[in-house]
C-alpha positions in Angstrom: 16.0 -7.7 3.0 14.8 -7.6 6.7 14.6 -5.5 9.6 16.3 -7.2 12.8 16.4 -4.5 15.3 14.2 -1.4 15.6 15.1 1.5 18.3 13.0 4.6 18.9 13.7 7.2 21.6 10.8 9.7 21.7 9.2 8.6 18.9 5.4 9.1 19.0 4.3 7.3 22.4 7.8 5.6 23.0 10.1 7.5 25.5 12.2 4.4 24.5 11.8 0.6 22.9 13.9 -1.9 21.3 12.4 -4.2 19.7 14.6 -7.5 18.0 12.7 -8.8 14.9 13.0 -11.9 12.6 12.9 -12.5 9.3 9.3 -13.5 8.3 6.3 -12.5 9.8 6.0 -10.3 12.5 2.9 -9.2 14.2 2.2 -6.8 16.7 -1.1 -7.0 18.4 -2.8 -4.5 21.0 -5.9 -2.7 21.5 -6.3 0.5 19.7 -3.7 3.5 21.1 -1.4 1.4 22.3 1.4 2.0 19.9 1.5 -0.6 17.1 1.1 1.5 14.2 4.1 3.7 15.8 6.3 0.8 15.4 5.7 0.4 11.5 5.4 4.2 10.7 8.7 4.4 12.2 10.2 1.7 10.0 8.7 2.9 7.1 9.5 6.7 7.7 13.7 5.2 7.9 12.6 4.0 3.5 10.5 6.8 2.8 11.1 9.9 4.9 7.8 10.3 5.5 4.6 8.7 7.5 2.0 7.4 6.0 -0.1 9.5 8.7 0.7 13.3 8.9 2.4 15.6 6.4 5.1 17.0 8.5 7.2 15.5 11.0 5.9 17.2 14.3 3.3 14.7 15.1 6.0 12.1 15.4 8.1 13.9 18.5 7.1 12.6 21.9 4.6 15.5 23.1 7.3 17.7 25.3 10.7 16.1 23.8 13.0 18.4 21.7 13.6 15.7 19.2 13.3 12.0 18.2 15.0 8.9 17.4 14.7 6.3 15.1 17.2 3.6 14.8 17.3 0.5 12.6 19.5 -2.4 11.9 18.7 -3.4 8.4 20.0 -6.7 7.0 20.2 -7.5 3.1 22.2 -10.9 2.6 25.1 -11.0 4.2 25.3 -7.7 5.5 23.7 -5.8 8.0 23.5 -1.5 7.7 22.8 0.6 10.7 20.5 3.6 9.9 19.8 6.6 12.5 17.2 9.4 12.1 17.6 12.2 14.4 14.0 14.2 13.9 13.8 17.4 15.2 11.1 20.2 14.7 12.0 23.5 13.2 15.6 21.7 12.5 17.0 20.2 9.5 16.9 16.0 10.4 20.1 14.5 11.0 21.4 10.7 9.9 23.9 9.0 10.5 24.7 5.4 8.5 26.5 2.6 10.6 27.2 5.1 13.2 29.6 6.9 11.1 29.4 11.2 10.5 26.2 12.9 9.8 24.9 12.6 5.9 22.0 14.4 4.3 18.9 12.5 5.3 18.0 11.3 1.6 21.5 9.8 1.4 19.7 6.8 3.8 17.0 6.5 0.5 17.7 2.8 -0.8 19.3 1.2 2.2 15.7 0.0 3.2 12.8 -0.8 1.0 9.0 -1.5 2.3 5.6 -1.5 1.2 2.9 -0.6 3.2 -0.9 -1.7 3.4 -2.8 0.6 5.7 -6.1 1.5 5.8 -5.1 4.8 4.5 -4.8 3.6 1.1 -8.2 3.7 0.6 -7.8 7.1 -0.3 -5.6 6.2 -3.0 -9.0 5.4 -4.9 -11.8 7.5 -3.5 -9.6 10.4 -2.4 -7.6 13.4 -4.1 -5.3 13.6 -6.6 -2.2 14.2 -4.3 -3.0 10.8 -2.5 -2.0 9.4 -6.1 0.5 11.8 -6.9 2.6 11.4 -3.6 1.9 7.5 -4.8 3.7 7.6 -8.0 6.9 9.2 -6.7 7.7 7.7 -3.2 7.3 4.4 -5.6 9.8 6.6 -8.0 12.6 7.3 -5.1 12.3 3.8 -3.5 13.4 2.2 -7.2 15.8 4.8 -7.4 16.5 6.7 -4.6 18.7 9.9 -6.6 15.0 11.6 -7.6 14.6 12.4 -4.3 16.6 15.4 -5.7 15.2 15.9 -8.4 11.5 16.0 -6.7 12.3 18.9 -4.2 14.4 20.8 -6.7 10.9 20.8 -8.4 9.0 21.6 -5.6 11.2 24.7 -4.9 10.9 26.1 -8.4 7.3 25.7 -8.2 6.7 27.6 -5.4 9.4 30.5 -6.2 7.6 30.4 -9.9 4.3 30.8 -7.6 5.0 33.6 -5.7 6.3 35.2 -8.9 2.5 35.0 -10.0 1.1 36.4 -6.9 3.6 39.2 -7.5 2.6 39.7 -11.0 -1.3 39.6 -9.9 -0.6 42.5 -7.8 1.1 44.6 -10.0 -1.9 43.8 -12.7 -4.4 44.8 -10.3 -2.3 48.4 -9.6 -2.4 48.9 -13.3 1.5 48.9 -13.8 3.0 46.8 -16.2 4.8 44.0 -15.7 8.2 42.7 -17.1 7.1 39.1 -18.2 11.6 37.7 -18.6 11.9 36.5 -15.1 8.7 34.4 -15.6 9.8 32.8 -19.0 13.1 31.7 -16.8 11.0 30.4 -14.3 9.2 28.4 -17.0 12.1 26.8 -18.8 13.2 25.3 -15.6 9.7 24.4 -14.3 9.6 22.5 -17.8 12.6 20.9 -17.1 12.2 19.7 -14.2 8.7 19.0 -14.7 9.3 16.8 -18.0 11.5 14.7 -15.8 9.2 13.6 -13.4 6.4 13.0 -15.9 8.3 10.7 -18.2 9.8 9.0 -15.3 5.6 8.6 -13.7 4.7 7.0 -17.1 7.5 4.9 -17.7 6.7 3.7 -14.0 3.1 3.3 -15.1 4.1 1.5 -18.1 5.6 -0.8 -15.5 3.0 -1.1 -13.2 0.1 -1.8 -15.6 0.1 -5.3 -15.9 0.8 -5.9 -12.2 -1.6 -4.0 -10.8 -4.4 -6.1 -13.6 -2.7 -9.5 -12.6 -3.1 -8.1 -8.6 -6.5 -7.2 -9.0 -7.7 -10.4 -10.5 -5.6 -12.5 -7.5 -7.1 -10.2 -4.5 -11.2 -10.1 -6.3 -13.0 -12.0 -7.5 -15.3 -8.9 -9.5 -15.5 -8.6 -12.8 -14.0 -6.0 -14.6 -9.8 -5.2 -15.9 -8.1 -2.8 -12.9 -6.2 -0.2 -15.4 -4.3 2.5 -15.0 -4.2 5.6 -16.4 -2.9 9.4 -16.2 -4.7 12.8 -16.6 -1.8 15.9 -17.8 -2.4 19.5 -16.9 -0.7 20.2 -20.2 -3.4 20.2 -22.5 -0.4 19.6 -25.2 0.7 16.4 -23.0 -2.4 14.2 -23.0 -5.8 13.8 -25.0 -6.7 16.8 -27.7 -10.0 17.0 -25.3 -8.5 17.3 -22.0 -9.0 14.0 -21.4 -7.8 11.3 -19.1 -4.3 11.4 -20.9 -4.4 8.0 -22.4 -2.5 8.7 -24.8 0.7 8.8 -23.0 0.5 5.2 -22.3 0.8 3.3 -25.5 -1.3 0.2 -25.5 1.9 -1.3 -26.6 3.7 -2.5 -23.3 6.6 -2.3 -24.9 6.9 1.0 -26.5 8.1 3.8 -25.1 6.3 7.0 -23.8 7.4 10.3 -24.9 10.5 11.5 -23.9 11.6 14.3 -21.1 12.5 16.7 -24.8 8.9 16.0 -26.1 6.9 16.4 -22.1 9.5 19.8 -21.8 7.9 21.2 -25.0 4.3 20.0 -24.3 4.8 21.9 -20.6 6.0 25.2 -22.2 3.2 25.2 -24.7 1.0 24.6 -22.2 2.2 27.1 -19.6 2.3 29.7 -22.3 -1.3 28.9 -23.0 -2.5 29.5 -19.6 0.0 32.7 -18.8 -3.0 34.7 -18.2 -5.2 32.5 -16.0 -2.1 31.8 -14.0 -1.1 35.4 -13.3 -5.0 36.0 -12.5 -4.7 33.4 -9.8 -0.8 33.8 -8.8 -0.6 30.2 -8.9 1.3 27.7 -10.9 -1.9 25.7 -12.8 0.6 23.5 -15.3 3.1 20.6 -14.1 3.3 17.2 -12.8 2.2 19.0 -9.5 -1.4 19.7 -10.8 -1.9 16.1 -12.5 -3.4 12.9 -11.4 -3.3 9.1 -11.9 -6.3 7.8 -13.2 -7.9 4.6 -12.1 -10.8 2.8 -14.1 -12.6 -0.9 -13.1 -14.1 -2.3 -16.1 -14.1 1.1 -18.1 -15.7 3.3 -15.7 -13.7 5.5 -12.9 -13.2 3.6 -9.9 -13.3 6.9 -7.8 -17.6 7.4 -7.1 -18.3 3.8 -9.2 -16.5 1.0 -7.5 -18.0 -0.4 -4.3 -15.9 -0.5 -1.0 -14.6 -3.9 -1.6 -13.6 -3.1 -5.1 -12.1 -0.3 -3.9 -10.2 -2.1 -1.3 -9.4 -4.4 -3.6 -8.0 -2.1 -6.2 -5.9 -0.4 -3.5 -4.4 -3.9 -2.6 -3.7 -4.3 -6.0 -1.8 -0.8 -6.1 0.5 -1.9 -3.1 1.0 -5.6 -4.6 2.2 -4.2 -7.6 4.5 -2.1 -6.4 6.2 -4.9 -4.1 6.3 -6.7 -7.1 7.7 -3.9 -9.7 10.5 -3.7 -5.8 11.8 -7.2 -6.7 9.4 -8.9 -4.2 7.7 -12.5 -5.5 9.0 -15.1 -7.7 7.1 -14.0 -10.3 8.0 -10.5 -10.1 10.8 -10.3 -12.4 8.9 -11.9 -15.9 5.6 -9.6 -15.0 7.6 -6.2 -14.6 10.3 -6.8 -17.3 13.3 -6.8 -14.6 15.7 -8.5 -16.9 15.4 -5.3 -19.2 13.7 -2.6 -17.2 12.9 0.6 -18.6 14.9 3.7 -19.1 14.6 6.6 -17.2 15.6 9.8 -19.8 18.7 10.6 -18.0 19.7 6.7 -19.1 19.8 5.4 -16.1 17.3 2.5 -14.6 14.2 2.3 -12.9 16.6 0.2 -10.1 19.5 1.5 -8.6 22.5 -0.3 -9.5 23.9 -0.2 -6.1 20.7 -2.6 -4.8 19.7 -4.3 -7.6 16.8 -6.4 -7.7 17.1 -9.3 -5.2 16.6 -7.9 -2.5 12.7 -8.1 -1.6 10.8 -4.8 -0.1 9.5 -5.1 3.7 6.2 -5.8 3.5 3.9 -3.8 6.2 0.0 -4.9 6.7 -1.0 -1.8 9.2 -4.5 -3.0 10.9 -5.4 -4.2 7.0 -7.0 -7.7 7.9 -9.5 -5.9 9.9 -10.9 -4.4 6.9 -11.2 -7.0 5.0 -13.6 -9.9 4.6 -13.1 -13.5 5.4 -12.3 -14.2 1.0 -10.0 -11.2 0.7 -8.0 -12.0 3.8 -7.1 -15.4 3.6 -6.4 -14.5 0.0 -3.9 -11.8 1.0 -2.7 -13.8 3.5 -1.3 -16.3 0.7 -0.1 -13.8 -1.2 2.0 -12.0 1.1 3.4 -15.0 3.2 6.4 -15.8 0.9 7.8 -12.2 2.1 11.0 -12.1 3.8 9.9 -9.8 6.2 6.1 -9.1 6.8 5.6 -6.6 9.8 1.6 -7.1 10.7 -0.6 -5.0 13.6 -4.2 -5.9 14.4 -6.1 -5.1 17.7 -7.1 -8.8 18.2 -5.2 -12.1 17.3 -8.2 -13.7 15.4 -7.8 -10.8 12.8 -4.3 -12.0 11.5 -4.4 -15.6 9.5 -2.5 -17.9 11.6 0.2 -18.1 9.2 1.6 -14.5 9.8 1.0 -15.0 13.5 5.1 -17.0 13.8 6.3 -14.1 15.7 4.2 -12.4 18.4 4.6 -8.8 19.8 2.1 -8.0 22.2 2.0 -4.2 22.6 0.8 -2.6 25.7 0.9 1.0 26.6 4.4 2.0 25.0 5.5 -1.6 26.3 6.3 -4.1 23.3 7.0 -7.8 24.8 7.5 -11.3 22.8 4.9 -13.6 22.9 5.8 -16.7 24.2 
């Protein structure tokens, strides 16, 4: 899988570029503000939906433009997809698919794949819990795409479940009593919903455990196992103490975490406990919304313990893993258990049927190699370069390892222009 033609009208900086890119690597180089980074947030926002950069989709409209355009031609073997985003602020996004009628943006979910190093990602060690959360489940959609779905459905039921609360609160605080029916609705589908998405996040983490340990040991050379854990709201979900919720993920690689039935009881117990605290705040304290995914370096947190480098190189190992667990790398498939992967509780896969596992993600290095040091970049370097598409920025050539340097973009003021 490979992007071979990239189009933006109005996107960020770009009134308009087309750029024609080849399989392999790809690098973009220009000072800083000259509108590399645009380039691969754009490609990344046609797999994801989102930007690695900003929360909502203003920031990427051309300051006085009503709207934006993104426009990719995406090749996967023999066959080559055309996908459009039409972006447009205040609007419901538009797509179109090989120039054919507008779809629902998510139906575009799956047609591309990347993986992006940026050096945002440090965040995914030192920084909150919805860093790590948003993490888990873009990794969840881009293996299969449907939970896109099943994520906002969630999202929607937590806030209307919210603002139940709030309501609640209030009528507490007037000293009138309060019918509790419409909240116990609110909380079987919350459960629901909920349980989903936290035995699909485990049986994900399942997945990714042994890649991210075999990642860390290729990118560091510091002592000390990279694991993964996962910390449950629902005190019923995880450790008796509240703990780090260990117990979800068998030691066993191969046995099963609990099911959506079991997490769906463990989230009504759970929310039933905490009823009062909740209406007291007029917030939703219980759910896959309010949990975390816990990272440990030889035993201790990494978050406040790990040094920068380790916490680079744990981040690297995050993003390797999940190229890996995507189908990218040889060795891919006998490290994440491809032949048989695991079930999600609907019975479906972790990989959409329709895409299969052959096709490798995109691989995107945003202004990484700066960050790094001389060790860690040649070593990424060698770990990324059997790709079959590796899209690279960096302010100065000497940053990139001359191997990823085969294609040249330099990038000039909105201006993007082969190298010779």
């Amino acid at each position: 899988m490979y992007v071979s033609h990239l189009s933006l009208l109005d996107f960020r900086s770009y009134a308009a570029v087309d750029v024609e890119l080849e399989p392999g690597p790809n690098a973009f180089v220009g000072r800083n503000g000259q509108g590399k980074t645009n380039l691969v947030e754009a490609i990344g926002y046609v797999a994801t939906l989102g930007s690695h950069r900003v929360a909502t989709d203003a920031p990427l409209i051309r300051a006085g433009a009503p709207r934006a355009l993104v426009r990719t031609r995406i090749v996967r073997g023999d066959r080559a997809s055309t996908v459009e985003l039409e972006i447009t602020p205040g609007k419901a996004n538009r797509a179109r698919i090989n120039r054919g009628q507008p779809v629902r943006t998510r139906d575009v979910l799956g047609i591309l794949r990347t993986v992006l190093f940026a050096p945002e990602d440090l965040a995914l060690v030192k920084g909150d819990p919805d860093g790590r959360r948003r993490f888990l489940d873009q990794l969840v959609v881009q293996l299969l795409p449907r939970t896109a779905g099943l994520l906002g459905d969630y999202d929607r039921v937590v806030r209307q479940r919210s603002a139940l609360l709030k309501s609640l609160r209030g009528l507490r605080a007037a000293g009138r009593s309060a019918d509790l029916t419409t909240l116990e609705i609110w909380d079987a589908k919350a459960a629901q919903l909920g349980a989903q998405i936290l035995a699909m996040r485990l049986q994900l983490l399942q997945a990714l455990r042994p890649l991210v340990a075999g990642a860390y040991e290729q990118v560091s050379d510091a002592d000390g196992a990279a694991e993964l854990g996962y910390r449950a709201s629902a005190a019923g979900a995880g450790d008796d103490d509240g703990g780090d919720g260990r117990a979800l993920l068998p030691d066993d690689p191969g046995a099963a975490p609990p099911s959506a039935a079991e997490l769906e009881q463990a989230l009504l117990a759970a929310m039933a406990a905490a009823r009062s605290q909740e209406v007291e705040r007029g917030v939703t304290l219980v759910g896959p919304h309010r949990d975390d995914l816990v990272l440990t370096l030889g035993g201790l947190p990494a978050k406040g313990y790990a040094s920068h480098g380790e916490s680079w190189s744990f981040a690297l190992a995050l993003r390797l893993a999940s190229y890996r667990l995507l189908g990218g790398g040889a060795d891919a498939g006998d490290a994440a258990g491809a032949a048989t992967p695991p079930a999600l509780p609907a019975g479906g896969t972790f990989w959409d049927p329709d895409l299969g596992t052959d096709a490798d993600p995109v691989l995107v290095l945003d202004d990484v190699f700066a960050e790094l040091d001389v060790r860690r970049r040649e070593r990424l370097a060698e770990l990324v370069a059997p790709a079959r598409q590796v899209l690279v920025t960096a302010a100065v050539p000497g940053d990139v390892p001359p191997g990823l340097l085969a294609a040249r973009f330099d990038v000039t003021t909105g201006q993007v222009r082969r190298a010779a």
